[in-house]
C-alpha atoms as one frame of an Amber mdcrd trajectory, in Angstrom:
protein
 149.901  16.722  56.355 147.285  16.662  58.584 148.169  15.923  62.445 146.952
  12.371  63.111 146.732  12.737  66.809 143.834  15.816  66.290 141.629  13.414
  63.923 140.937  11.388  67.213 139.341  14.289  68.427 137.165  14.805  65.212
 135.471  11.573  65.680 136.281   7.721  66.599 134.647   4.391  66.984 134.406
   2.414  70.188 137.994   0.199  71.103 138.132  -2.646  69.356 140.744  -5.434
  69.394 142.832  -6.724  66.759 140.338  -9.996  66.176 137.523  -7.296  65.612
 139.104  -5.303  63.376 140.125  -7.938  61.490 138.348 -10.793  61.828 141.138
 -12.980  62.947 144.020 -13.090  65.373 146.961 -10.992  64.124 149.957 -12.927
  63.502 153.129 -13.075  61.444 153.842 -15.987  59.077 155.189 -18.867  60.932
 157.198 -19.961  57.860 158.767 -16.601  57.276 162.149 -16.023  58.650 162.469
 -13.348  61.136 164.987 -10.860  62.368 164.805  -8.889  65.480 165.856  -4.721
  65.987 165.861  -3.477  69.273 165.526   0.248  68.899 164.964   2.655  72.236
 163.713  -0.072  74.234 161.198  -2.154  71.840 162.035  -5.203  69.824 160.646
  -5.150  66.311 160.531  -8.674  64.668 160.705  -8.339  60.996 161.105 -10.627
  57.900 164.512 -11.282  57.674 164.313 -10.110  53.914 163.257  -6.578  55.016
 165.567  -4.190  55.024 166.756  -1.877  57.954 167.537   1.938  57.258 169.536
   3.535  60.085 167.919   7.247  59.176 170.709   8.820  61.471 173.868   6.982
  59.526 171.759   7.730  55.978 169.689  11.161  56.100 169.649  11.116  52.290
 168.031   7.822  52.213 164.306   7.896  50.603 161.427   6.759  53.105 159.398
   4.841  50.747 156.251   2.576  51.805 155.957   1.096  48.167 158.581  -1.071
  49.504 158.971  -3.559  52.575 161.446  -2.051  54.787 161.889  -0.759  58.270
 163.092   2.676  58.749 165.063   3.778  62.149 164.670   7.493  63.154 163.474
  10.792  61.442 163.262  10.694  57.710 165.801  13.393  56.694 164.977  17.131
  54.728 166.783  16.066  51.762 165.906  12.630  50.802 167.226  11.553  47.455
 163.835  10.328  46.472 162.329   9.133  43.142 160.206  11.349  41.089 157.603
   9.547  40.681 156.176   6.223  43.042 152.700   4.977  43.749 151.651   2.458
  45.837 151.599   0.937  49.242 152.871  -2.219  50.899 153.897  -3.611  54.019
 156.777  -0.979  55.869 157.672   0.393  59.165 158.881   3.744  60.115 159.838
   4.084  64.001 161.019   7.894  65.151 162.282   8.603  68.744 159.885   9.956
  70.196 160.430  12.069  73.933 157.535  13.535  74.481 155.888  11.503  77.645
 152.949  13.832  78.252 151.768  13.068  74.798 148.739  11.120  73.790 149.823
   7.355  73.675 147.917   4.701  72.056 147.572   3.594  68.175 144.719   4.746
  65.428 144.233   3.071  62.713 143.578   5.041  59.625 141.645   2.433  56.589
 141.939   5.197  54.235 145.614   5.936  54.120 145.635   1.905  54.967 148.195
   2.624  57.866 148.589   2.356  61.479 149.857   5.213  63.784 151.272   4.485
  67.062 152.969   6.475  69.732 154.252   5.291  72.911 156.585   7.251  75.447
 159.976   6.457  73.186 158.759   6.058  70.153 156.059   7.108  67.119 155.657
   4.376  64.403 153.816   4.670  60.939 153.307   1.337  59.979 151.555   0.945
  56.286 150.558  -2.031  54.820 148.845  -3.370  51.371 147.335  -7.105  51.524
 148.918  -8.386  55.123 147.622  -6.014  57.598 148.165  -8.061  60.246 151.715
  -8.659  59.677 152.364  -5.027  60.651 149.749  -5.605  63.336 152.371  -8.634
  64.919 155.044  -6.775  64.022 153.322  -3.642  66.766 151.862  -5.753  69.365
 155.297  -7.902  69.755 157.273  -4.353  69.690 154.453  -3.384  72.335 153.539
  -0.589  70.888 149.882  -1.394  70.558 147.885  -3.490  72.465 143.714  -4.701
  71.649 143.177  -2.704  74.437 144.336   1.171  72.935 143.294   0.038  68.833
 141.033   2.713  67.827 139.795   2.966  64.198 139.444   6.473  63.040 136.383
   7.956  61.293 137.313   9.688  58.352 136.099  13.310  59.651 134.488  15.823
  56.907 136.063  18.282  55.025 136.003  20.962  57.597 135.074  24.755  57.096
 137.882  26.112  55.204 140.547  28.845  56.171 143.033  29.183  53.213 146.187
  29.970  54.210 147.224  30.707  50.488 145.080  31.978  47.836 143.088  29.628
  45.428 145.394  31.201  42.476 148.316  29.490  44.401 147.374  26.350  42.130
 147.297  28.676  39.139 150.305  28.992  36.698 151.708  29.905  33.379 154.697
  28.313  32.592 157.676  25.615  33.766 156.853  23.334  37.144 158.201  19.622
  38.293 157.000  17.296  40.483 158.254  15.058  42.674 157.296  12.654  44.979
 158.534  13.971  48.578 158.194  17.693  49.199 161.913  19.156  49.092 163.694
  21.172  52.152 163.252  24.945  52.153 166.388  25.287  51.407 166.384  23.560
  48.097 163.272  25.138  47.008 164.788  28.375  47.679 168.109  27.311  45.709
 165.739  26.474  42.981 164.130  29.404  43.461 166.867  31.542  42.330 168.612
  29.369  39.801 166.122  27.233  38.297 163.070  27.882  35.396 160.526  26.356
  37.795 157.806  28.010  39.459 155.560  25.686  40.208 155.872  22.320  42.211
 153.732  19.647  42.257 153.278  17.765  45.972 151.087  14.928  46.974 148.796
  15.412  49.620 147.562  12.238  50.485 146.115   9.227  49.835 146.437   5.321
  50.135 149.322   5.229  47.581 150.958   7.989  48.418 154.409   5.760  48.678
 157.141   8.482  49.689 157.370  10.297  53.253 157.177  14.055  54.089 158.856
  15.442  56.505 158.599  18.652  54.896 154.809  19.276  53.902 153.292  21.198
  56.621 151.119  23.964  56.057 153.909  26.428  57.153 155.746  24.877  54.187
 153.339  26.061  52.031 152.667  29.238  53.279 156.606  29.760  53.263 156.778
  28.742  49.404 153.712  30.699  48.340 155.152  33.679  49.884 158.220  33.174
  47.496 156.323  32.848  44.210 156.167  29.212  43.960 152.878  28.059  42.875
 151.555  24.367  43.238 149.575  21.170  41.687 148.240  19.515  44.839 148.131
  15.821  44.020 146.231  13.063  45.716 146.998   9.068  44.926 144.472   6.816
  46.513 143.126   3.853  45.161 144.266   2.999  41.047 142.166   1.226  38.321
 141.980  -2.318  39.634 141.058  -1.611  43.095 137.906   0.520  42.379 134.626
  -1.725  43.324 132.364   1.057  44.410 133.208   4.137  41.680 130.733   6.464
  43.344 131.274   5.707  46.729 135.188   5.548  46.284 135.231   8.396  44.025
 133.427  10.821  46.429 135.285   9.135  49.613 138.644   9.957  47.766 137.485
  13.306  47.221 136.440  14.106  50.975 139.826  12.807  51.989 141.768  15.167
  49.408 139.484  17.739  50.774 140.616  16.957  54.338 144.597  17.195  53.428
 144.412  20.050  51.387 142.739  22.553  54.497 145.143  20.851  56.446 147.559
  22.659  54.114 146.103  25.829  53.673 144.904  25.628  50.293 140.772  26.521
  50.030 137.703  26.418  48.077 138.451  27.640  44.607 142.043  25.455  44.470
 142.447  22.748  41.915 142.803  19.387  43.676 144.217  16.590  41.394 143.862
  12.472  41.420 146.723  10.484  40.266 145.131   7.964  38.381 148.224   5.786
  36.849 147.826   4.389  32.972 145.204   1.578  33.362 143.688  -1.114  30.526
 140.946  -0.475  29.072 139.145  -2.981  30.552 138.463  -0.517  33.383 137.530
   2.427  31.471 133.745   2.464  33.095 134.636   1.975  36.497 137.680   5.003
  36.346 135.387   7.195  35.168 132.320   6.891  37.032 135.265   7.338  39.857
 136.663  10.459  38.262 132.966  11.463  38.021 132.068  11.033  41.749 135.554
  12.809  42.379 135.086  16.043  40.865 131.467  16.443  41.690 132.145  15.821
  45.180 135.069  18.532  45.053 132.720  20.938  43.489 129.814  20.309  46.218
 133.036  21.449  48.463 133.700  24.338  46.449 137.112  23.033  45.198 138.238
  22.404  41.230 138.729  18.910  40.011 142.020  18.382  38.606 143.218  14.476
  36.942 146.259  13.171  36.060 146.463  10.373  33.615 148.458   8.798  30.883
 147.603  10.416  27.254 146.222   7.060  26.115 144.408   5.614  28.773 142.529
   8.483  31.358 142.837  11.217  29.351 142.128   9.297  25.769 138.933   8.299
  27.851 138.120  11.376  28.985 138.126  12.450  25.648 136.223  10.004  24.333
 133.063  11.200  26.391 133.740  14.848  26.029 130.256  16.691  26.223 128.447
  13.797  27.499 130.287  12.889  30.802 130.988  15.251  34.194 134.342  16.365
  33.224 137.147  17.332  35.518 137.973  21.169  34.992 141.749  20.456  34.484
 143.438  17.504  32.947 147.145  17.003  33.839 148.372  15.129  30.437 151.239
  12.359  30.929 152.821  12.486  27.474 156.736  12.129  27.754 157.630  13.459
  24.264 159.752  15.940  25.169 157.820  19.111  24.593 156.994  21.619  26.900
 153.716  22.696  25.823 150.322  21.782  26.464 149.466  20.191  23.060 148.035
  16.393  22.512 147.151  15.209  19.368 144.654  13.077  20.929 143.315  15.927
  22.519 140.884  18.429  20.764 142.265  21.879  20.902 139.097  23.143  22.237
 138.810  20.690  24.757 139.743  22.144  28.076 141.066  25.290  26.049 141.192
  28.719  28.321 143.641  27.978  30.569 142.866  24.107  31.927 145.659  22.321
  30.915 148.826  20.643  32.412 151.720  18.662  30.345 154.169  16.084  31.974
 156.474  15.873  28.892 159.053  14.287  30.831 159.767  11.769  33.093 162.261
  11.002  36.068 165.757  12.704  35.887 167.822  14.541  37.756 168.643  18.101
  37.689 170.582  20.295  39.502 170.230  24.096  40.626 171.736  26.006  42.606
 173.964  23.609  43.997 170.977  21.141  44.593 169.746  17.936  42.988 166.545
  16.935  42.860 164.683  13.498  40.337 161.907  15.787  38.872 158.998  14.557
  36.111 158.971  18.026  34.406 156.037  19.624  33.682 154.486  22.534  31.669
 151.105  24.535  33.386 148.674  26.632  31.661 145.971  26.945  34.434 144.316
  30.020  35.371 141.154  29.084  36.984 140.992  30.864  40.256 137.806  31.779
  42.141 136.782  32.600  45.421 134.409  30.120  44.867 133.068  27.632  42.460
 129.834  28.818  40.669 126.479  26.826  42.012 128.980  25.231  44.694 128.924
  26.028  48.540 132.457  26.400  50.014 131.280  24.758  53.206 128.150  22.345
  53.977
């Protein structure tokens, strides 16, 4: 994960307060009942129907942001964490913080629809779905933001890209899982030796990306690739219903992926993936004049376009338009039927035959190797696309 404190540097707007960036006065619901947590010398007034997490007393305990909650103190290495879990509402995580010489002051980031704050005792990641400024009271009561340090971040540009892993890193044959918070080194090791996996899927980014991760750094990765493990790098932004501008969104999404991925390590000629959950088909149109603007944006970058989707809504439509449509070079296939191949009756076999092809045949469960239990989707790879570089693309602009 990128560092949110260097993005300030990339580029930022002028200060603005909280009635500019939103229009309106922040302020909680006066008819909501409140509790108050003091925690290292702030007081954070939350609905009284929020839970608290003391992360000390329960380092197991999944950081999620799908749900309302306020979490106390570093999410833990080991979190027993779902699977699977998309979305974003509003949810505070507040981690000691000791550092005094360090930059102080709160970004907001519209993309990843969250806040980040720092102050001399504490750093806060406060995310939020339709009540923005109920995490913006919750901050300013804490005090740990004020109008005066509120400073919108830019979305910088994919930057030149150093890979610190080699594009084939997101190329496999055989047996991977994914989850949805990056496990410890040590379990990954465990499951190293014991289990069938070798690849792992991780999510990178994006404004649904529900579960924390305390482990994805791009040390992480290097420190995985270096054991064999290879990897589907997944991004989960914005899902069917919230797409109003598909070629806009689709190449905004794309930029951001970009962005999270160098951050990573991984460079032109990796396969970047968008979760797009099962959707009616109502919005058929608008997903894939997204999915179009995604992978076309990727390949101006010099990455692949990967998409995940259920069999019978993004990937039926997909299909549908086969020959016709800007495809994405590999489709990641939700079918939970059990079999670990890459085969889809819907599917033509040679639709994205030679090697660009990815099978979730099962869904959350637990499994344990090596002494270590993780809630896995399981998944079986057959992608062997790497490049230096994408052909007609440029690798930087």
């Amino acid at each position: 994960m990128r560092s949110y404190w260097s993005k300030a540097a990339v580029a930022v707007l002028p200060v603005l307060g909280l009635a500019a960036l939103a229009g309106a006065p922040a302020q909680a619901d006066p008819t909501t009942t409140t509790r108050q947590v003091d925690y290292r010398g702030h007081r954070f007034t939350v609905p009284a129907s929020w839970p608290v997490v003391d992360l000390d007393q329960n380092p197991r305990a999944c950081v999620r942001f799908d749900r309302h909650a306020l979490y106390l103190g570093h999410p833990g290495a080991d979190q027993d964490c779902p699977s699977h879990a998309v979305g974003r509402t509003e949810a505070l995580l507040v981690e000691p913080d000791d550092n005094t010489a360090a930059e102080q002051g709160t970004e907001a980031e519209p993309v990843e629809r969250q806040y980040r704050a720092r102050t001399a005792e504490v750093t806060v990641t406060a995310t939020y779905d339709k009540n923005p400024e109920l995490v913006r009271a919750i901050l300013t009561g804490a005090e740990v933001m004020s109008a005066a340090h509120l400073v919108p971040v830019v979305p910088p540009a994919p930057p030149r890209a150093v890979s610190a892993v080699p594009a084939s890193a997101t190329d496999h044959t055989g047996h991977g899982f994914d989850t949805c918070t990056a496990p410890s080194s040590a379990a990954m090791r465990a499951w190293r030796k014991s289990s069938p996996y070798r690849a792992v899927g991780i999510y990178i980014g994006g404004s649904k990306r529900a579960c924390s991760q305390p482990n994805l750094t791009e040390s992480w990765v290097r420190e995985q690739a270096a054991a064999g493990w290879r990897f589907v790098p997944l991004y989960v932004g914005r899902q069917a219903s919230g797409i109003t501008s598909p070629a806009v969104q689709g190449a905004s999404a794309a930029q951001d992926a970009i962005v999270e991925a160098v951050a990573l390590g991984f460079g032109p000629g990796s396969v970047l993936y968008y979760d797009m959950e099962a959707y009616p088909a109502t919005y058929t149109s608008k997903v894939l004049a997204f999915q179009k603007a995604w992978t076309e944006e990727l390949h101006s970058w010099g990455f692949l376009s990967g998409w995940y989707s259920s069999s019978s809504s993004g990937i039926a439509d997909l299909v549908a338009r086969y020959g016709d449509h800007t495809m994405p070079d590999v489709i990641y296939d939700g079918l939970w039927n059990g079999f670990a191949d890459t085969y889809d009756p819907l599917v033509p076999s040679g639709y994205w035959a030679d090697h660009r092809r990815i099978h979730q045949y099962s869904g959350g469960h637990r499994e344990t190797w090596g002494g270590t239990t993780i809630e896995i989707d399981q998944d079986y790879l057959d992608v062997r696309l790497a490049t230096d570089s994408v052909s007609g693309a440029q690798a930087t602009r």
